[in-house]
C-alpha positions as CSV (number, residue, x, y, z in Angstrom):
1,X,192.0,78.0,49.1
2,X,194.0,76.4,46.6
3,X,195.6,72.3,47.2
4,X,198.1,71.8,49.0
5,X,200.8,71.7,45.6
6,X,199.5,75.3,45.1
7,X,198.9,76.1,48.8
8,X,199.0,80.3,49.2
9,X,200.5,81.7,52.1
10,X,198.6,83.1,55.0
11,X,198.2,86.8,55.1
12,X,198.7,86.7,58.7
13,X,201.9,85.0,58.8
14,X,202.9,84.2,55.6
15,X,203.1,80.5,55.8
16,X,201.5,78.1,53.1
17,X,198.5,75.4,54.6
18,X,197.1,73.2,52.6
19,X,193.0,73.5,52.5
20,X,192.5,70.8,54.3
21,X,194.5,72.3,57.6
22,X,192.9,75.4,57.2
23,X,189.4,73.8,56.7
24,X,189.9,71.3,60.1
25,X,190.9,75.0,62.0
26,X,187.3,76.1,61.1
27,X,189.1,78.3,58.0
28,X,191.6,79.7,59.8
29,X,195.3,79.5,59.8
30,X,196.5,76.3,61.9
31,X,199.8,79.0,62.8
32,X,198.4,82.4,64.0
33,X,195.1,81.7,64.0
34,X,194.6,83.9,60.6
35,X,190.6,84.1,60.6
36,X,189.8,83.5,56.4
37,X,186.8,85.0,55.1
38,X,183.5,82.8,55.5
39,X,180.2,82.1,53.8
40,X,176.9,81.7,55.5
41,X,177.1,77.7,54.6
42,X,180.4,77.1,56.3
43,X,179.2,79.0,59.2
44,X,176.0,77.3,60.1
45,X,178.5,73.4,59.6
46,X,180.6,74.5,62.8
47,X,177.6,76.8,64.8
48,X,174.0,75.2,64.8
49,X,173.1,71.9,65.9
50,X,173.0,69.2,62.8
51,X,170.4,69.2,60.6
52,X,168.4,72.4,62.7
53,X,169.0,75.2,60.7
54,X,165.7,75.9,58.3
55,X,165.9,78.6,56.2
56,X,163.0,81.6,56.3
57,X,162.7,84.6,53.5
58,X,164.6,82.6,51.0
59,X,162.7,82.9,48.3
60,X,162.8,87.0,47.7
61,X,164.7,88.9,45.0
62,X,166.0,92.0,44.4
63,X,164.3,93.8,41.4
64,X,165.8,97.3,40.0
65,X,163.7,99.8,41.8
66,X,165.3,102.7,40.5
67,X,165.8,100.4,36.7
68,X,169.5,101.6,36.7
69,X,171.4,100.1,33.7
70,X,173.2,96.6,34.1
71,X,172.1,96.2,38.0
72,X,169.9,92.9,36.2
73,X,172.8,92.0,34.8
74,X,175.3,92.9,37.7
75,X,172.8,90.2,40.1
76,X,172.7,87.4,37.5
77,X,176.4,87.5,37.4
78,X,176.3,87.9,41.7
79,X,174.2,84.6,41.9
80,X,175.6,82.6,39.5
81,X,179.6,83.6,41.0
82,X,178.4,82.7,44.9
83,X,175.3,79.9,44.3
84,X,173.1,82.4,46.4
85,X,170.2,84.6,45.5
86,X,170.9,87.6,48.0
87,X,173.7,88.8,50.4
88,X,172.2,87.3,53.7
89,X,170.8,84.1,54.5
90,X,168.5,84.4,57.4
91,X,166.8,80.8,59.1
92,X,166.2,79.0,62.5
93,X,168.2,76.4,64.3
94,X,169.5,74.9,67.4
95,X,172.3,75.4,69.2
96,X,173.5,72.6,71.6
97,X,169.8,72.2,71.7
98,X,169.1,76.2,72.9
99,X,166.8,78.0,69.9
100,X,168.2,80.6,67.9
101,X,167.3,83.0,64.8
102,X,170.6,83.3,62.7
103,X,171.1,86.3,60.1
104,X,174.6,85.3,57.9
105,X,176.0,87.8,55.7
106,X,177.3,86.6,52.6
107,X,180.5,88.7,51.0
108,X,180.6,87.0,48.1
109,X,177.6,88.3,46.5
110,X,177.8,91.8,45.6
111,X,180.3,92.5,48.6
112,X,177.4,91.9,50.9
113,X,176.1,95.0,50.0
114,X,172.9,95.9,51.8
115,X,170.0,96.4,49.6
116,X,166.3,96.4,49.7
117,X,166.4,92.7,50.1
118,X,168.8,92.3,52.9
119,X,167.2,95.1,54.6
120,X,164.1,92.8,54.5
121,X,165.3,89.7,55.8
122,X,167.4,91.0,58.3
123,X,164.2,92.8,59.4
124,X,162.1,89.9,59.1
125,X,164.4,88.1,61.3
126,X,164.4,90.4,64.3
127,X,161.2,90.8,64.1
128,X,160.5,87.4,64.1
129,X,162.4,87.2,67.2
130,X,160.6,90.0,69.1
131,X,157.5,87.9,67.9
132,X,158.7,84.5,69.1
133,X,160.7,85.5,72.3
134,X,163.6,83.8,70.4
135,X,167.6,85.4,70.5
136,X,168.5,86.4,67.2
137,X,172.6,86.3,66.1
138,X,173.6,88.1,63.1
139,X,176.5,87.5,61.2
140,X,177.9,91.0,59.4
141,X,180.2,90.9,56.6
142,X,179.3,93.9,54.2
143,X,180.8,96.8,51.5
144,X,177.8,99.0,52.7
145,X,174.8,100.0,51.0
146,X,174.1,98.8,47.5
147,X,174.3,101.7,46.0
148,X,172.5,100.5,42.4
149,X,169.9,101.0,44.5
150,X,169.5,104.5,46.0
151,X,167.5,105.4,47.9
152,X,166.2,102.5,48.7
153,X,169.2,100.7,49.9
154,X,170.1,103.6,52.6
155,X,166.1,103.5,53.4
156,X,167.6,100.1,54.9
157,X,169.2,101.8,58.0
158,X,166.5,103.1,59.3
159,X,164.3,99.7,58.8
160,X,166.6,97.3,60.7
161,X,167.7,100.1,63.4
162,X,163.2,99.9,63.7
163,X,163.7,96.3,63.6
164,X,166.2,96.3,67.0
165,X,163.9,98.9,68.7
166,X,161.6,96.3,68.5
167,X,163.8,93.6,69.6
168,X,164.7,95.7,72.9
169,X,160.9,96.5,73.7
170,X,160.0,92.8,73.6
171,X,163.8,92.0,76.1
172,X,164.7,89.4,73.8
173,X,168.4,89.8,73.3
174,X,170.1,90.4,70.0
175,X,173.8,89.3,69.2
176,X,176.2,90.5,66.5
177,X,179.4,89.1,65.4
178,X,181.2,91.1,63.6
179,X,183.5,89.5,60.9
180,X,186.2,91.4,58.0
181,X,185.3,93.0,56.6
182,X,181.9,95.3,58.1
183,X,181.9,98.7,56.7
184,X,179.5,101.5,55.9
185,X,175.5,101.5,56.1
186,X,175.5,98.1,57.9
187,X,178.1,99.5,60.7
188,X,176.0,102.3,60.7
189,X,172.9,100.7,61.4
190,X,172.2,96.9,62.9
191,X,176.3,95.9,63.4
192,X,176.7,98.2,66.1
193,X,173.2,98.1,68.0
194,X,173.6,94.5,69.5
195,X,173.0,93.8,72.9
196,X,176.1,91.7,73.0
197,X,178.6,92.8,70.2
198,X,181.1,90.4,69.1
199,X,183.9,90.5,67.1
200,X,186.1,87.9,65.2
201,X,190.1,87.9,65.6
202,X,191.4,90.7,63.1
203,X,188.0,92.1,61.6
204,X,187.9,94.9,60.0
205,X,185.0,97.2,61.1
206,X,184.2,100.8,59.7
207,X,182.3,103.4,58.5
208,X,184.5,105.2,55.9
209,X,188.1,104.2,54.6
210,X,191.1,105.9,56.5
211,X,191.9,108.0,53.4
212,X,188.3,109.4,53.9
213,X,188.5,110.3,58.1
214,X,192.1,111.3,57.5
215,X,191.2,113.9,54.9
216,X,188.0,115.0,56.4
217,X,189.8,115.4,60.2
218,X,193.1,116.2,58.5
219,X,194.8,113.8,61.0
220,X,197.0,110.9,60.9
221,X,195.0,107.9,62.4
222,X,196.5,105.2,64.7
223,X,197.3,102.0,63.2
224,X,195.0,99.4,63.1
225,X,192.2,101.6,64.4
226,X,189.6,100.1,62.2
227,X,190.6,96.3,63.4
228,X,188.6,94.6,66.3
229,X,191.0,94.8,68.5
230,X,191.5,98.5,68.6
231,X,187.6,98.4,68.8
232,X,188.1,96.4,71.9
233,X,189.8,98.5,73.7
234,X,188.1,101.6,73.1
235,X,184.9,100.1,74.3
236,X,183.0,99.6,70.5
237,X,183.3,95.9,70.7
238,X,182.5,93.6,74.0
239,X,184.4,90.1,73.3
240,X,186.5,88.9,70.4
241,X,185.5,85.2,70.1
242,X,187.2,82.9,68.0
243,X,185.7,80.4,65.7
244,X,186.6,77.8,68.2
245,X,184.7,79.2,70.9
246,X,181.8,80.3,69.0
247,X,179.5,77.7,69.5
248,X,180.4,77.5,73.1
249,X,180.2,81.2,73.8
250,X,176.8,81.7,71.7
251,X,175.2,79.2,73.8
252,X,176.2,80.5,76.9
253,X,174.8,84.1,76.2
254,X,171.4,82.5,75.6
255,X,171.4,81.2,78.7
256,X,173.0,84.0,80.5
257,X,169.9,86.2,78.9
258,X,167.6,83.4,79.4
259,X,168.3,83.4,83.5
260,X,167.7,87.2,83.3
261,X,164.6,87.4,82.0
């Protein structure tokens, strides 16, 4: 976002805010409700309880397991653009005092593409839930799979998809809120197998890009069919949950869960 003498003008509706308005709206657009793009940082200010959230896995890096030409290079320049070692930032906290293991996708690293890395702390997480009876929320924003890496990035599908299994064998409940944009190998694995899924306002979610479907089914698809609300109504998404009511609605499915059990 730029000041408010240089303020650019929502997407949604086309009218400029200042960064300040747009920050006090938890980053979205004080007019329509325009939900901006988010990094993991922002989103733990407005969701956990202050000072709870501890991060866990922090310290692994992705190496060049198939020593592809310029990936090293391709990561510096990832980390050094975002402040952020790897494309998801995995930790415990507090919420309104209820505990909670949070996964939070980061898209400005590589276009939150899912590598080995983020297939092993996203796995680590759930895991660590089934372990410690504890919910676990995940935050999706991704390109897909990393592709620099293989193999070994779509080996990533099947790991975390394990990773829920467990989850569901040791009933502790697993949330996902899907934000713009969630596309390819992390829609096709952990984004979609949620026991609650959850969508923010106007996110785009997705396997392929309509040019792809459209020439592979050789049909002309609805409009907006990829956005959360489309997904809403045809069953793939539960609730759409504003920033607003994040907090609120998180904690409440905790305890919903928590009664259950």
């Amino acid at each position: 976002m730029k000041d408010k003498s240089e303020a650019a003008a929502c997407p949604g509706c086309g009218i400029p805010y200042d960064n300040a308005a747009v920050k006090a709206a938890f980053k979205t657009c004080p007019g329509c409700s325009w939900h901006y793009r988010m990094e993991p940082e922002e989103r733990i200010a407005y969701l956990a309880d202050e000072g709870s959230f501890s991060e866990f896995s922090g310290g692994i890096r992705s190496r060049n397991p198939i020593e592809l030409s310029g990936y090293a290079e391709k990561l510096a320049e990832a980390e050094a653009k975002s402040g952020k070692n790897e494309a998801v930032v995995t930790g415990t906290c507090t919420v309104e005092g209820r505990p909670l293991i949070l996964g939070l996708m980061s898209f400005q690293f590589m276009g939150g593409s899912m590598g080995s890395v983020v297939g092993e702390k996203v796995s680590r997480a759930l895991l660590k839930g089934a372990r410690e009876k504890t919910p676990v929320l995940i935050f999706t924003t991704s390109g897909g799979a990393r592709m620099q890496e293989g193999m070994f990035s779509l080996m990533q599908m099947a790991k975390t998809a394990s990773a829920v299994a467990e989850m569901e064998k040791a009933r502790v409940p697993y949330f996902v809120m899907l934000c713009d944009p969630t596309t390819g190998g992390v829609t096709a694995s952990y984004a979609m197998l949620g026991d609650i899924t959850m969508a923010e306002p106007g996110a785009l979610v997705g396997f392929a890009g309509p040019r792809v479907i459209e020439g592979t089914i050789r049909q002309t698809l609805p409009k907006g069919f990829q956005r959360a609300e489309f997904l809403l109504e045809k069953g793939f998404v539960d609730v759409i949950v504003p920033r607003s009511e994040q907090r609120r609605t998180i904690g409440a499915l905790i305890d919903l869960h928590r009664s259950q059990s």
